[in-house]
MDAnalysis code that builds the backbone (N, CA, C; Angstrom):
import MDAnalysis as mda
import numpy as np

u = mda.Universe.empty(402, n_residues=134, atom_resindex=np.repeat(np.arange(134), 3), trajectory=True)
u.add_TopologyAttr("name", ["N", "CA", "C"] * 134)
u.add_TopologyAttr("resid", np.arange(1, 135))
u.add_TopologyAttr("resname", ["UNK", "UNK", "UNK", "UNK", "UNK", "UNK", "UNK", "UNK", "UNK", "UNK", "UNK", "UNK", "UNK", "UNK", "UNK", "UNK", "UNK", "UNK", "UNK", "UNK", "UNK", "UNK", "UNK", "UNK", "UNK", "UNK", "UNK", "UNK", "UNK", "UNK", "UNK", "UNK", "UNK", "UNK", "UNK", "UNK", "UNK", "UNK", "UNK", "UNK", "UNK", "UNK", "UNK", "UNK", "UNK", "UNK", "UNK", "UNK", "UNK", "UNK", "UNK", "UNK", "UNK", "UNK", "UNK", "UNK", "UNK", "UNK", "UNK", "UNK", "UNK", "UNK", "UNK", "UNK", "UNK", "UNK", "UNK", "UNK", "UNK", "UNK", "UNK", "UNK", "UNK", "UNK", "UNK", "UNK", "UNK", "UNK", "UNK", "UNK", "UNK", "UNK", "UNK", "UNK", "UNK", "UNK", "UNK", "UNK", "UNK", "UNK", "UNK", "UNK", "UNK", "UNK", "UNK", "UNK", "UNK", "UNK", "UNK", "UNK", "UNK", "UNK", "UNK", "UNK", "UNK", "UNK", "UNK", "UNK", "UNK", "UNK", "UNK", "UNK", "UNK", "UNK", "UNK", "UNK", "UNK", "UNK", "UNK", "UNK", "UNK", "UNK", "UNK", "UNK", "UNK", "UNK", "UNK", "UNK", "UNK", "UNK", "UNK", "UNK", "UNK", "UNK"])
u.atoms.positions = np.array([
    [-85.074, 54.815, 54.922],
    [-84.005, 55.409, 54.135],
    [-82.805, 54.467, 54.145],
    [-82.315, 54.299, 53.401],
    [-80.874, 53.557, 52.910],
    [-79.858, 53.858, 53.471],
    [-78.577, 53.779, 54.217],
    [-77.660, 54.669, 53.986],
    [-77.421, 54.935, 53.249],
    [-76.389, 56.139, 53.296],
    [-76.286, 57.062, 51.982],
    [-74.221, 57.585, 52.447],
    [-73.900, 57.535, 51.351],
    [-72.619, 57.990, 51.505],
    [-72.024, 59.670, 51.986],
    [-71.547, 59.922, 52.841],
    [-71.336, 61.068, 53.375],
    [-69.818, 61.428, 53.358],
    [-69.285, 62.521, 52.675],
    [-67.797, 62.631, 52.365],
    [-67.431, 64.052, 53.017],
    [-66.745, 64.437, 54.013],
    [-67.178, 65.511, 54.628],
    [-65.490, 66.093, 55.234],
    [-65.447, 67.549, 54.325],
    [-64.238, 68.269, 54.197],
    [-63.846, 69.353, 55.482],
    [-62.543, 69.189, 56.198],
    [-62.785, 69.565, 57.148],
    [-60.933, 70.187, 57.115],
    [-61.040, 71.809, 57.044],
    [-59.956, 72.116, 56.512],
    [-59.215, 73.224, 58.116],
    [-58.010, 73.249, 58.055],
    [-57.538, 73.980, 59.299],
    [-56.325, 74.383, 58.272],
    [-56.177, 75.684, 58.054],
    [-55.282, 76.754, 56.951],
    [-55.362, 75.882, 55.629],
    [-54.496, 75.662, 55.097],
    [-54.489, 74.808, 54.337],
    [-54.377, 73.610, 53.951],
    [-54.663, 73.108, 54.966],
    [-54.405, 71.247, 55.030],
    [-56.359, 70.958, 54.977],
    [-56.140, 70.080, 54.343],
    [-57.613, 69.374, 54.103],
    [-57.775, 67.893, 55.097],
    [-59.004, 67.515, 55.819],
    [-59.030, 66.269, 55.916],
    [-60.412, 65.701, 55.696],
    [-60.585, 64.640, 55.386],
    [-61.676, 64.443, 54.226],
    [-62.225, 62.983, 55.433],
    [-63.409, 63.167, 55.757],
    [-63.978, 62.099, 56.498],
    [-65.239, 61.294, 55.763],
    [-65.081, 60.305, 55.762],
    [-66.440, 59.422, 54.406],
    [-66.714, 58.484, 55.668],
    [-68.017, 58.116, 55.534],
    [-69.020, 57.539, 56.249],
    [-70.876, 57.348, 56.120],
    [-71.431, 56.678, 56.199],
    [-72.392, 56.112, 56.252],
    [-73.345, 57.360, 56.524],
    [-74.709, 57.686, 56.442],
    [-75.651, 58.576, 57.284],
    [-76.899, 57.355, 57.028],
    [-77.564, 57.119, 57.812],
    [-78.766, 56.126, 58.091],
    [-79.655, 56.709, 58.442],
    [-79.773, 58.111, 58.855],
    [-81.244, 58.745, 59.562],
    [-80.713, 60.190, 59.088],
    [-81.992, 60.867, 58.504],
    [-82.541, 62.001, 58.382],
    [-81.761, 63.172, 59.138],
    [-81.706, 62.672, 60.539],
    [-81.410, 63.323, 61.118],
    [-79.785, 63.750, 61.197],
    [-79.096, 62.736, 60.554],
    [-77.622, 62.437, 60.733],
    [-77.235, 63.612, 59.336],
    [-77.970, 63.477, 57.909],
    [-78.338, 64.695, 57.160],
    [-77.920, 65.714, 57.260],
    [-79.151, 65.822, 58.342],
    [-79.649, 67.415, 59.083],
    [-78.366, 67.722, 59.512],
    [-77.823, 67.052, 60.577],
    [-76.873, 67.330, 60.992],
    [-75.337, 68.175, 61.185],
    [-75.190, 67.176, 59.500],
    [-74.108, 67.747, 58.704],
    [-74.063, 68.533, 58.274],
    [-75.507, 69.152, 57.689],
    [-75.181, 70.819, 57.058],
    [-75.347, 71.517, 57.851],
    [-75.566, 71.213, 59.117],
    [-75.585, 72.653, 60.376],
    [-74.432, 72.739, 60.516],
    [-73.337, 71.332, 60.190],
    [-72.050, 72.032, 60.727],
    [-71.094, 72.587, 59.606],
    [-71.774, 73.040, 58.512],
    [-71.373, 73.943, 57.333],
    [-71.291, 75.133, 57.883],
    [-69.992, 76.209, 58.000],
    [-69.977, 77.221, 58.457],
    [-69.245, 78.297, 57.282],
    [-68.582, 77.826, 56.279],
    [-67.991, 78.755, 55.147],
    [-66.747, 79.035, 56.081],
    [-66.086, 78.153, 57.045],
    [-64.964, 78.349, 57.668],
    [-64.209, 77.131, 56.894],
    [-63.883, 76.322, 58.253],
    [-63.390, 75.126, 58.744],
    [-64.461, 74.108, 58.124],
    [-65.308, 73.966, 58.188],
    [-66.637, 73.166, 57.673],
    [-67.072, 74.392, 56.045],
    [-66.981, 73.724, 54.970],
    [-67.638, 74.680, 54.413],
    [-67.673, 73.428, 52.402],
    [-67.584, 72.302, 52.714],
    [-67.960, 71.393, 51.385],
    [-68.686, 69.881, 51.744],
    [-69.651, 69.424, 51.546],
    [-70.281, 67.693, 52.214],
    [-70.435, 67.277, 50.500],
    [-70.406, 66.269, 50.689],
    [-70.555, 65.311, 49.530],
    [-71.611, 64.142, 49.844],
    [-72.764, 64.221, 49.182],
    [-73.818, 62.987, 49.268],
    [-73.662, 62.024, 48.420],
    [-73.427, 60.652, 47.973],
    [-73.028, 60.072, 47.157],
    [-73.734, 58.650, 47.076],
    [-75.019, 58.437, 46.174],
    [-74.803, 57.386, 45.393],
    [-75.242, 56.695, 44.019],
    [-74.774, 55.700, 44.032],
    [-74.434, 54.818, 43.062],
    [-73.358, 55.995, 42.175],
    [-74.144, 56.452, 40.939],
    [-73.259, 57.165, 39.933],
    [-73.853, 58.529, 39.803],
    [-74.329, 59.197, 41.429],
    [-74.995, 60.285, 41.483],
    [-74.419, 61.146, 42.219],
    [-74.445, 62.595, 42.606],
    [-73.748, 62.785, 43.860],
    [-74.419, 64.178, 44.036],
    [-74.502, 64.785, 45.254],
    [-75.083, 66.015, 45.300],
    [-74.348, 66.988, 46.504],
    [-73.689, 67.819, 46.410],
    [-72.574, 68.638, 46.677],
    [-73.412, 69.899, 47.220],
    [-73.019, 70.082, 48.839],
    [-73.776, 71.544, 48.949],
    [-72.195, 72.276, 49.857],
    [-72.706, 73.213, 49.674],
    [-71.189, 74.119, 49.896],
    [-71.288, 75.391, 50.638],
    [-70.465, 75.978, 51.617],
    [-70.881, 77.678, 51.651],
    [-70.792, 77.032, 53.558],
    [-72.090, 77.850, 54.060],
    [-72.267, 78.024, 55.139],
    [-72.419, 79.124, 56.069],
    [-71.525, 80.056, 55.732],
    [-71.487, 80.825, 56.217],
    [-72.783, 81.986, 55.504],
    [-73.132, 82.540, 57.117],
    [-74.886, 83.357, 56.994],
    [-75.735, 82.743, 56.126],
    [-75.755, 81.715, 56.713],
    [-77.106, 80.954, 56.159],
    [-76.934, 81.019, 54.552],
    [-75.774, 80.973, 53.889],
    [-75.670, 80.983, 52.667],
    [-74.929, 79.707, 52.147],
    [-75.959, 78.873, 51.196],
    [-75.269, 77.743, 50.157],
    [-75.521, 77.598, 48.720],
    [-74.690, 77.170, 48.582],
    [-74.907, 76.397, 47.195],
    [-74.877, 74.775, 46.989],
    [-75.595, 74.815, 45.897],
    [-76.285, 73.155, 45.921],
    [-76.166, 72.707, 44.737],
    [-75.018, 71.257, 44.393],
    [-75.502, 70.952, 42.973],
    [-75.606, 69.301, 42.472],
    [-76.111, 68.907, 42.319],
    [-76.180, 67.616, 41.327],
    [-75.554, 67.221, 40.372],
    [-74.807, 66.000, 40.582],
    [-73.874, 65.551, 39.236],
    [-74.291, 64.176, 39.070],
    [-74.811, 63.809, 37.623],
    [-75.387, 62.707, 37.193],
    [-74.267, 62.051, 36.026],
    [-73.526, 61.028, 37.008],
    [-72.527, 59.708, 35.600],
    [-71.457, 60.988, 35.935],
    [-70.057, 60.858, 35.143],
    [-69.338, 61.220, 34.591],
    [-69.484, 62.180, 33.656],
    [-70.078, 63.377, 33.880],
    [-70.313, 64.596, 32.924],
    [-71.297, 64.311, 31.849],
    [-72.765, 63.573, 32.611],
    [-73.754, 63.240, 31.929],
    [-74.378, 64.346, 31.978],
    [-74.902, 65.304, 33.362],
    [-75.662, 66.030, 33.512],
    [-75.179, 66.991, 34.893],
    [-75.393, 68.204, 35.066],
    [-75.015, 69.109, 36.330],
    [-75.593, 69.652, 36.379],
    [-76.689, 70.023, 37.669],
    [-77.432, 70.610, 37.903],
    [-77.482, 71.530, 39.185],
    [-78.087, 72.818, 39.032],
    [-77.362, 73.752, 40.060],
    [-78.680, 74.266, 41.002],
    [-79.150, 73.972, 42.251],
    [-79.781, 74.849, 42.810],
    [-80.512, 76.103, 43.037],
    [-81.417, 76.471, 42.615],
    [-82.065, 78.034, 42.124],
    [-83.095, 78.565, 42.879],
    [-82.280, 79.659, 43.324],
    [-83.462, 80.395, 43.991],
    [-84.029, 81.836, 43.010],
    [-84.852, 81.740, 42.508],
    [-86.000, 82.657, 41.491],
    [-86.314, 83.802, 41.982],
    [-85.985, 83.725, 43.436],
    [-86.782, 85.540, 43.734],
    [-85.202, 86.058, 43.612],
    [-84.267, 85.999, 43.503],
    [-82.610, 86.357, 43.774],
    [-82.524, 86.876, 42.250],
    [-81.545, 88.263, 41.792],
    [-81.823, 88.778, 40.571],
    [-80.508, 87.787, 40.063],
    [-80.965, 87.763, 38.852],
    [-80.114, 86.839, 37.876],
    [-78.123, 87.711, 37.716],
    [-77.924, 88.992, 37.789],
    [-76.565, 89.163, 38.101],
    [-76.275, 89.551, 38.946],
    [-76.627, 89.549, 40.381],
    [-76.202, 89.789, 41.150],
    [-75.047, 88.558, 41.620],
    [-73.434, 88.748, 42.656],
    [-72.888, 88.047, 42.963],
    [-72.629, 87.759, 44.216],
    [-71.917, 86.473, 44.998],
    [-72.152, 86.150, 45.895],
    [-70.788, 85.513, 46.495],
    [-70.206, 86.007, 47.505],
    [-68.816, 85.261, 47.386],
    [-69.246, 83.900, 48.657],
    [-68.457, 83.008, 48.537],
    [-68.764, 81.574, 49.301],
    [-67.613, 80.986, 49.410],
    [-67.467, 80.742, 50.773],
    [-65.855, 79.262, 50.725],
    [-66.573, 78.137, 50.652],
    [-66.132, 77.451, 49.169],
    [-66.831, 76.191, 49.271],
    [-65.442, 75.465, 48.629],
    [-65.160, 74.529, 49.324],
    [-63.830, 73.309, 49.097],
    [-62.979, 74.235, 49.208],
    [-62.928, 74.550, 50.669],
    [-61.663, 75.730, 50.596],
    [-61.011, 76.949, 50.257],
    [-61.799, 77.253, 49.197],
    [-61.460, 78.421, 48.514],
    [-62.431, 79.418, 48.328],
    [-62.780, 80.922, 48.123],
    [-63.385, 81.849, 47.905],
    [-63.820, 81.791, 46.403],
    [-64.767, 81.805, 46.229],
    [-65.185, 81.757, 44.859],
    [-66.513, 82.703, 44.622],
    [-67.052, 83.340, 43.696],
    [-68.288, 84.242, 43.571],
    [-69.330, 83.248, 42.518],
    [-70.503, 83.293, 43.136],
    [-71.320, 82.461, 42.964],
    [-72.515, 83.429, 42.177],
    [-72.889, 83.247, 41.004],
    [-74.311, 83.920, 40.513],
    [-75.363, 83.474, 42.399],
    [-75.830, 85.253, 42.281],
    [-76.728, 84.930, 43.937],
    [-77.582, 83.963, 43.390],
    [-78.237, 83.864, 42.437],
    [-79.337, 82.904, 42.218],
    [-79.504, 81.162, 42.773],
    [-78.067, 81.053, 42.374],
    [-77.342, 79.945, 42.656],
    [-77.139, 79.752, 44.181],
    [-77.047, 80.937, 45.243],
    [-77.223, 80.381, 46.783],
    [-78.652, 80.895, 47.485],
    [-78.452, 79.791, 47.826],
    [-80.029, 79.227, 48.264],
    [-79.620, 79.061, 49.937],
    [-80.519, 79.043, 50.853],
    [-80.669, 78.831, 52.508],
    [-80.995, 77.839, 52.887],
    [-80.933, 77.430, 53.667],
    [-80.145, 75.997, 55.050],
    [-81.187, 75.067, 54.627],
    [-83.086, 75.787, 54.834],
    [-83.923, 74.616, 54.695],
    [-84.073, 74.013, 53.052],
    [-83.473, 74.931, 52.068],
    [-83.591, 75.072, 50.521],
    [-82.478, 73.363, 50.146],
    [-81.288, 73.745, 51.014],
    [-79.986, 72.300, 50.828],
    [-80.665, 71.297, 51.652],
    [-81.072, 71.970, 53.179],
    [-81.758, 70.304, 53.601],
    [-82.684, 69.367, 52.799],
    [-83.822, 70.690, 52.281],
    [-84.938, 69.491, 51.793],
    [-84.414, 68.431, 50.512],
    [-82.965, 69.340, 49.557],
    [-82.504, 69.068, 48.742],
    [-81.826, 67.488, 48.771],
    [-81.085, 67.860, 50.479],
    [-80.635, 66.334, 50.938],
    [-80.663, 65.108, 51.312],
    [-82.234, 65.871, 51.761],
    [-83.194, 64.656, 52.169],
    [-84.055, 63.980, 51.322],
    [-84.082, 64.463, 50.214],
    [-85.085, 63.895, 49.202],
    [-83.852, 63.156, 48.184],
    [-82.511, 63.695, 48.133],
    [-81.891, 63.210, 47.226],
    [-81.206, 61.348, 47.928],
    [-81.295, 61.679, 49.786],
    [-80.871, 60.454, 50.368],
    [-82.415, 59.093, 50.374],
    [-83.383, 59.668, 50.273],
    [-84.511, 58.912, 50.061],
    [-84.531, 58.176, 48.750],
    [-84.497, 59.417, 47.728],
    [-84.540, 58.814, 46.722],
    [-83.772, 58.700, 45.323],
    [-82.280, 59.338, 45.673],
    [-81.244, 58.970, 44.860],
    [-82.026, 60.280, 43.563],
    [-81.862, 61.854, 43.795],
    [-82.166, 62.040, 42.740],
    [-82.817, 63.759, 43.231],
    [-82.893, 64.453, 42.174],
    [-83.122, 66.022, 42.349],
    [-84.989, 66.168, 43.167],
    [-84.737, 66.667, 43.956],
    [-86.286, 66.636, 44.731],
    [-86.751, 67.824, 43.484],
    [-88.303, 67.165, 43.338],
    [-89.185, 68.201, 42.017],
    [-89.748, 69.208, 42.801],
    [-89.696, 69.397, 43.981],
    [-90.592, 70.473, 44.577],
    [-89.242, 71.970, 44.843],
    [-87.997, 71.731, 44.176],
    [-87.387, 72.533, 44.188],
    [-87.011, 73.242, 42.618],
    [-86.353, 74.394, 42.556],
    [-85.791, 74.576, 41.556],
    [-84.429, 74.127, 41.350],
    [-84.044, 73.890, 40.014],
    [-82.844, 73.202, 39.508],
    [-82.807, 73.493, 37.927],
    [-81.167, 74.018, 37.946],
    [-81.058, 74.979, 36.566],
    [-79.848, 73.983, 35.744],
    [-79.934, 73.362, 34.640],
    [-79.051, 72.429, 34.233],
    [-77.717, 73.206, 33.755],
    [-77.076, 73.192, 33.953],
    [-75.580, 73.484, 33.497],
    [-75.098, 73.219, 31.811],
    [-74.971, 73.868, 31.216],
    [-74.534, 73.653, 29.991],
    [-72.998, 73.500, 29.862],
])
C-alpha cells in the first residue's frame, strides 16, 4: 500500500484542530476510524491525488461515508439497502449535528472496508454499495 493522506479533525467546544499526515499500513486506517466517536473525534479525510473519501459520525457505531471525484466531477455516498429509504439519522460529522437519510449511515466494518480499498486502490471499493449524488 502507498501512503495515503490522512487529515484528521479534532474539535474541543468550538475550536477545531486539523492534523494531516501520512498512513502507510492498513492498520494505521483501522486505527483512525476507531477513534471516530461523534464527539471530539467525529470527521477523517482520506486523500489522493484528485480523490478524497470522507467518513464521519462515530458515535454507536454509526457513519457516514462519501467519495468526491475532481472538483465537483462526481459525489458519491455510502448505502446501506436493508435501512428504509426515509427514515432519519442525526450524526456530528465536522462538528456539527446534521440528519442524515439512515440509508446513508452505514457501520464501522461498512467505512473500514470502504478505507481500505479506497487507500489500496485510489477509488470506490465494488463490493460495496454507493449512491451517486445528483
Amino acid at each position: 500500500m502507498q501512503p495515503i493522506q490522512v487529515i484528521e479533525e479534532i474539535w474541543s467546544g468550538s475550536q477545531r484542530d486539523e492534523r494531516q499526515y501520512d498512513a502507510a499500513e492498513p492498520a494505521d486506517i483501522i486505527t483512525v476510524i476507531e477513534r471516530l466517536n461523534g464527539k471530539d473525534r467525529n470527521l477523517i479525510v482520506f486523500d489522493r491525488n484528485d480523490r478524497s473519501l470522507t467518513i464521519g459520525g462515530g458515535a454507536n457505531g454509526q457513519y457516514v461515508g462519501n467519495m468526491a471525484i475532481g472538483i465537483d466531477e462526481a459525489f458519491y455516498n455510502l448505502i446501506d439497502p436493508a435501512k428504509p429509504a426515509d427514515g432519519i439519522i442525526k450524526l456530528v460529522v465536522g462538528g456539527q449535528s446534521s440528519a442524515y437519510p439512515a440509508r446513508e449511515v452505514v457501520d464501522k466494518p461498512t467505512v473500514i472496508a470502504a478505507a481500505l480499498y479506497f487507500a489500496e486502490h485510489g477509488d470506490r471499493s465494488p463490493d460495496l454499495i454507493w449512491e451517486e449524488q445528483a
